[in-house]
C-alpha positions as CSV (number, residue, x, y, z in Angstrom):
1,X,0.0,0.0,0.0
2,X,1.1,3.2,-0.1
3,X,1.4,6.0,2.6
4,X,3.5,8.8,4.4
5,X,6.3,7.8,6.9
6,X,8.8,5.1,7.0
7,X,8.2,1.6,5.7
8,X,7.9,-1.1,8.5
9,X,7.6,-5.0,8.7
10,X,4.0,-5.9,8.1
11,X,2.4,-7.9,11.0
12,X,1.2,-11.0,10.9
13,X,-3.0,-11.6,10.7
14,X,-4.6,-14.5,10.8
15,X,-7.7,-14.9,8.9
16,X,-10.9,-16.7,9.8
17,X,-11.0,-20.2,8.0
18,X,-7.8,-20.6,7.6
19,X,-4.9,-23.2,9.5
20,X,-3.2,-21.9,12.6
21,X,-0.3,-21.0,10.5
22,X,-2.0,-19.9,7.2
23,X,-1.4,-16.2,7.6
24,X,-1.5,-12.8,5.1
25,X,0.7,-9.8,5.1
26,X,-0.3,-6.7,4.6
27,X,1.3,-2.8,5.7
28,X,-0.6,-1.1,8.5
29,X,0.2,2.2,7.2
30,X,-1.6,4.8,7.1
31,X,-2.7,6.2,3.7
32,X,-4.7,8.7,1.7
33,X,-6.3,6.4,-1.2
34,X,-6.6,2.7,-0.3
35,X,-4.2,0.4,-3.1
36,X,-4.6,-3.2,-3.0
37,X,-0.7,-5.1,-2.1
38,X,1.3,-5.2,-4.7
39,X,1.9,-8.6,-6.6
40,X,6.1,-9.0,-7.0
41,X,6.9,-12.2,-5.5
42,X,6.9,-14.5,-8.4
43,X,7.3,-18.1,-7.2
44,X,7.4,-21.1,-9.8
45,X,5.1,-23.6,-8.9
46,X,4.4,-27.0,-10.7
47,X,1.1,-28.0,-12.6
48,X,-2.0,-28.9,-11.0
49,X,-1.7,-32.7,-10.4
50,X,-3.9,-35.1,-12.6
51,X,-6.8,-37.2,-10.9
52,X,-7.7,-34.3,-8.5
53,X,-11.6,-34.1,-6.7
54,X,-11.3,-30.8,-7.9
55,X,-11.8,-29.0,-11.2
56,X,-8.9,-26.5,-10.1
57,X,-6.9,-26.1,-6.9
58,X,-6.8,-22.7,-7.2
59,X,-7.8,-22.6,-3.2
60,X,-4.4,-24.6,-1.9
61,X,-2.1,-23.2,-4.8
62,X,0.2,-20.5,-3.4
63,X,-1.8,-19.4,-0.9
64,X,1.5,-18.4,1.1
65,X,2.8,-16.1,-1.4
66,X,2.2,-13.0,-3.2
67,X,2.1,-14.2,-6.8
68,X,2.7,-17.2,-8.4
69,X,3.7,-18.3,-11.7
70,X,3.7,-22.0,-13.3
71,X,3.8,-23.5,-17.0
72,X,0.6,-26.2,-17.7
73,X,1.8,-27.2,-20.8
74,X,4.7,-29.4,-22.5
75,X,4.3,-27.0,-25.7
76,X,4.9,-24.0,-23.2
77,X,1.6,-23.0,-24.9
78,X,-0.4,-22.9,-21.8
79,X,0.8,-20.8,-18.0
80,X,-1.4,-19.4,-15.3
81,X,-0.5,-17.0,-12.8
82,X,-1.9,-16.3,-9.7
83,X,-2.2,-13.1,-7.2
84,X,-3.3,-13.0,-3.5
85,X,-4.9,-9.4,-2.9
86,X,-4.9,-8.0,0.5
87,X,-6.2,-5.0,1.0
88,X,-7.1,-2.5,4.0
89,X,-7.2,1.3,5.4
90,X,-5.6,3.3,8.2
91,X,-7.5,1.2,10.5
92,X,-5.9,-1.8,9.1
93,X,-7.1,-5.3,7.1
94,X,-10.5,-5.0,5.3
95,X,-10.5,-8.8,2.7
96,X,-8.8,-10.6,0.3
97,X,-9.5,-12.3,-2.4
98,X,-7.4,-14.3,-5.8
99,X,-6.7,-12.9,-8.7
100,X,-6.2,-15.4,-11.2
101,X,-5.4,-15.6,-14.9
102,X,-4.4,-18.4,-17.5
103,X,-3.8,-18.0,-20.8
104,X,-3.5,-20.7,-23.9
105,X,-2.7,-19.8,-27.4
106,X,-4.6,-20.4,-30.2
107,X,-1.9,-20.5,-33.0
108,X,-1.1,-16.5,-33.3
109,X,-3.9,-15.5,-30.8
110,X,-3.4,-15.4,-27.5
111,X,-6.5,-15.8,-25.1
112,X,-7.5,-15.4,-21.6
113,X,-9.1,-17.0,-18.9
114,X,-9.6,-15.5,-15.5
115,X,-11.2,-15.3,-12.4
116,X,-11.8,-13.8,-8.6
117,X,-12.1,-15.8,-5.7
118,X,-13.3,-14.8,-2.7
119,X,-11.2,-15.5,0.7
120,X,-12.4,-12.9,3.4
121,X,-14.2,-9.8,3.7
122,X,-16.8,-7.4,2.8
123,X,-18.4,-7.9,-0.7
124,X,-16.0,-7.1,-3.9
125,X,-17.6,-5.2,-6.3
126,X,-15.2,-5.2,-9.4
127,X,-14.3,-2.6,-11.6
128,X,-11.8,-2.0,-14.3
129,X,-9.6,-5.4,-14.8
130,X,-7.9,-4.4,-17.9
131,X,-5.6,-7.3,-19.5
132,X,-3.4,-6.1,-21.9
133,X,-1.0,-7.9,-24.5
134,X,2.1,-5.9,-24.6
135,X,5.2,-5.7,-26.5
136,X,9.0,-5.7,-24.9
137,X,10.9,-2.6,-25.5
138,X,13.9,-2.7,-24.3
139,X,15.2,1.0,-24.1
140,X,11.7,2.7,-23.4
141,X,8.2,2.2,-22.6
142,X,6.6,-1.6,-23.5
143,X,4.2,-1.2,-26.7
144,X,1.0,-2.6,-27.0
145,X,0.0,-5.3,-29.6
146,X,-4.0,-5.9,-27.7
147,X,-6.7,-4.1,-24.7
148,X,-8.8,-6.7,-23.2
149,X,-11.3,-6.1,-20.6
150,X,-12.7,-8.7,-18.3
151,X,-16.1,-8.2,-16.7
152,X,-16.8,-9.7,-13.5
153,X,-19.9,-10.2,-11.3
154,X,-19.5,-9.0,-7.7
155,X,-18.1,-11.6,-5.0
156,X,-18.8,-12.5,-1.4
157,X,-19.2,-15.5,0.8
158,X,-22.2,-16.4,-0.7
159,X,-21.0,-16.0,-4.2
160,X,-17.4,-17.0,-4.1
161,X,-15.9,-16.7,-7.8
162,X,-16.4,-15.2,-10.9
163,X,-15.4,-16.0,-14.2
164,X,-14.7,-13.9,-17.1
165,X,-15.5,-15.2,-19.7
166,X,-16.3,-18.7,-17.8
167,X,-14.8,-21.6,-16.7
168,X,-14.2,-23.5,-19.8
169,X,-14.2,-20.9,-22.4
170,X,-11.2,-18.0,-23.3
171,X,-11.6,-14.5,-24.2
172,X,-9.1,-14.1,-27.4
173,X,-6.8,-10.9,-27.9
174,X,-8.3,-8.3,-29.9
175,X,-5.5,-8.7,-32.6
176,X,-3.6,-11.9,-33.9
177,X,0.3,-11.6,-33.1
178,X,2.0,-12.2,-36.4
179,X,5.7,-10.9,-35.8
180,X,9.0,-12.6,-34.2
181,X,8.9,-10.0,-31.4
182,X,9.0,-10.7,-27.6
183,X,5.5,-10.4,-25.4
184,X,3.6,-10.5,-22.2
185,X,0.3,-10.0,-20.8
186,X,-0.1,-7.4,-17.9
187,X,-3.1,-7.7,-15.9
188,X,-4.2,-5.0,-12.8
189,X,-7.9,-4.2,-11.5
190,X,-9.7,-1.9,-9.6
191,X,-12.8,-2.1,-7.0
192,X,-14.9,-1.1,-4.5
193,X,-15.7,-2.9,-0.9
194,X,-18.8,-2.9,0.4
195,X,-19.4,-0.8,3.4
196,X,-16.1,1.4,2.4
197,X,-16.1,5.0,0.1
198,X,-12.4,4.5,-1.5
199,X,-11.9,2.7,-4.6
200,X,-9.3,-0.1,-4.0
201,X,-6.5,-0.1,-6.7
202,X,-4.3,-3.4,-6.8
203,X,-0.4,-2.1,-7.2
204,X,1.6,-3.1,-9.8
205,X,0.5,-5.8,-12.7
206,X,0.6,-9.6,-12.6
207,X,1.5,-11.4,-15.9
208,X,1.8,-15.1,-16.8
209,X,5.4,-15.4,-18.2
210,X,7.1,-14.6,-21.3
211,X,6.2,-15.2,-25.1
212,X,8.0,-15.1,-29.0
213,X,7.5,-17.1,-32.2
214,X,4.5,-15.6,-32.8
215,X,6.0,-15.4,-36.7
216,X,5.9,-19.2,-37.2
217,X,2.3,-19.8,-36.5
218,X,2.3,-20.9,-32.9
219,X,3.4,-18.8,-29.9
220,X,5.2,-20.1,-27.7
221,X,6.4,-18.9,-23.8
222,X,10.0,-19.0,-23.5
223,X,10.4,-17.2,-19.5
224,X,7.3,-19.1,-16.9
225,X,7.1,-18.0,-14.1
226,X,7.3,-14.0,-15.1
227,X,10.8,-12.3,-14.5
228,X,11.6,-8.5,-14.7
């Protein structure tokens, strides 16, 4: 988050329905507009495993980091990254809730699925989640070769997650990738919670890796998890 004074450690705070040593962090600093915690901390993680109750285990995966990063495919055609929002105020922790996006190629295009998943908290009411396809510049500002945005449905404990565009089907790029040059997808969002005035803001982007060889017909990710 962000705020005047020096930084400091963030405490420790457990959160209802989770194990005795399941804990967030967040910064009880005092601010003037509320900003969500920033995803950084890219860990690899592997695939989900095969044979699971589950359709996902997007509940258990890296719930003890910020963001995390992992390949699903042997054609390095398919990664998902996730990021665990915290948010609060001057009075300290409000909710949190997953960010989560995967992304699959479809020959030149690339496409999107993603989701929010509620943890704890007052309701989320989403409201800009752009997704954007960008270019890598090296000397200077990163290009952009596609603006997505993903609409989402509010989320609370009685309405957990929400899809955009759904659980089995992709929202494609707005524009086919046709060049040799190197890419990534940055995703960020905005919202409101329930009972609070200040529109949240999550800091900083999360993005699922790395991609090139756009040129030959089939992207391909070369760098899962991301990297700066």
């Amino acid at each position: 988050m962000c705020g005047a004074g020096p930084a400091r450690a963030p405490p420790s705070v457990d959160v209802p329905g989770r194990g005795a040593h399941d804990h967030l962090r967040l910064w009880g600093k005092p601010v003037d507009r509320m900003v969500a915690a920033a995803a950084t901390d890219y860990r690899a993680s592997p695939p989900p495993r095969r044979g699971a109750q589950r359709a996902d285990d997007y509940d258990s995966w890296c719930e003890k980091h910020d963001v995390c990063g992992r390949l699903i495919d042997h054609n390095h055609t398919i990664a998902e990254v996730k990021g665990n929002v915290v948010y609060g105020n001057q009075n300290g922790f409000i909710g949190s809730f997953d960010l989560v996006n995967r992304q699959a190629f479809d020959g030149e295009f690339p496409r999107w699925r993603s989701l929010i998943d509620w943890d704890y908290g007052p309701q989320v009411q989403p409201d800009r989640f752009p997704l954007n396809c960008r270019i890598n510049i090296s000397h200077g500002p990163d290009d952009y070769c596609g603006k997505n945005e993903p609409v989402f449905a509010s989320i609370d404990r009685g309405f957990t997650r929400s899809w955009n565009p759904s659980s089995s089907r992709y929202m494609y790029n707005e524009a086919r990738l046709r060049d040799g040059r190197k890419h990534h997808d940055d995703m960020t969002g905005m919202f409101w919670a329930h009972g609070h005035d200040a529109e949240f803001k999550i800091r900083g982007a999360i993005h699922t890796g790395r991609w090139s060889k756009c040129n030959t017909g089939h992207c391909k990710y070369y760098q899962v998890p991301w990297k700066a």
